[in-house]
Residue, then its C-alpha position, 0 to 999 in steps of 0.5 A: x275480250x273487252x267488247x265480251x265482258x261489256x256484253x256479259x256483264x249488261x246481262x244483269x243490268x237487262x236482267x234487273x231492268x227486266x224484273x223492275x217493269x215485271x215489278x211496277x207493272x205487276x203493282x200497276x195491274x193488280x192494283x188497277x192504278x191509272x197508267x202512269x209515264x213513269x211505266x212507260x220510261x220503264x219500259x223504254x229503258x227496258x228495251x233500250x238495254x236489250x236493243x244495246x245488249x243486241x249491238x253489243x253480242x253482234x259485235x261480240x260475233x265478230x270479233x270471237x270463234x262462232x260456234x252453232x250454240x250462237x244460232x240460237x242464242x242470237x236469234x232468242x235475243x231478237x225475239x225478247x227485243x222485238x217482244x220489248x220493243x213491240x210492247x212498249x210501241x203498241x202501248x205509246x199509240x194507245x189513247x191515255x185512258x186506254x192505256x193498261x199495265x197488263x201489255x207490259x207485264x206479258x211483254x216483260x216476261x215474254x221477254x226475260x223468258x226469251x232471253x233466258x232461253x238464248x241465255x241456256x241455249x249457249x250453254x252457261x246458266x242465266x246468272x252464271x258467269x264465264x270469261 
């Protein structure tokens, strides 16, 4: 029950996490700003958050009743942590004055999208909450 409600409530945090990077790199893109560190923490933090999401629904699996609607819902979270993880990786080898905001704007958003859809592919919606 503990590992359950630990692995709902991170929901909003990487859902807020997410919508920061979508922010910054949103004011970063458009405002055709040099590409700063404090995007790339973002983006790392960001990722960091789903990837602990991620342990913490593995470990969720284990511990209640499986039900197939988890087929999909594990597999869209994999997806929007590899999008997240792919991104910030690929920008962190870029040479500084190569290095853009677009990546993490796309990546950010790929992600929240993935997540939303493992998020509804279990039934509940994206900022509903059930125990």
């Amino acid at each position: 029950m503990l590992l359950f409600a630990a692995h709902s409530g991170l929901r909003f945090l990487v859902l807020v996490g997410g919508l920061f990077v979508v922010l910054y790199a949103t004011v970063g893109f458009l405002g055709k700003r040099e590409y700063s560190r404090a995007m790339a923490r973002l983006a790392s933090v960001f990722a960091g958050l789903i990837h602990l999401q991620v342990v913490i629904g593995a470990a969720v699996l284990f511990t209640r009743p499986f039900h197939s609607q988890l087929i999909g819902h594990f597999f869209m979270m994999l997806a929007a942590a590899a999008v997240a993880q792919f991104t910030s990786s690929v920008v962190k080898r870029r040479p500084q004055e190569v290095k853009s905001y677009g990546p993490h704007l796309v990546g950010a958003l790929l992600a929240l999208a993935f997540m939303a859809m493992g998020i509804m592919a279990i039934g509940r919606g994206v900022l509903e909450s059930t125990v």
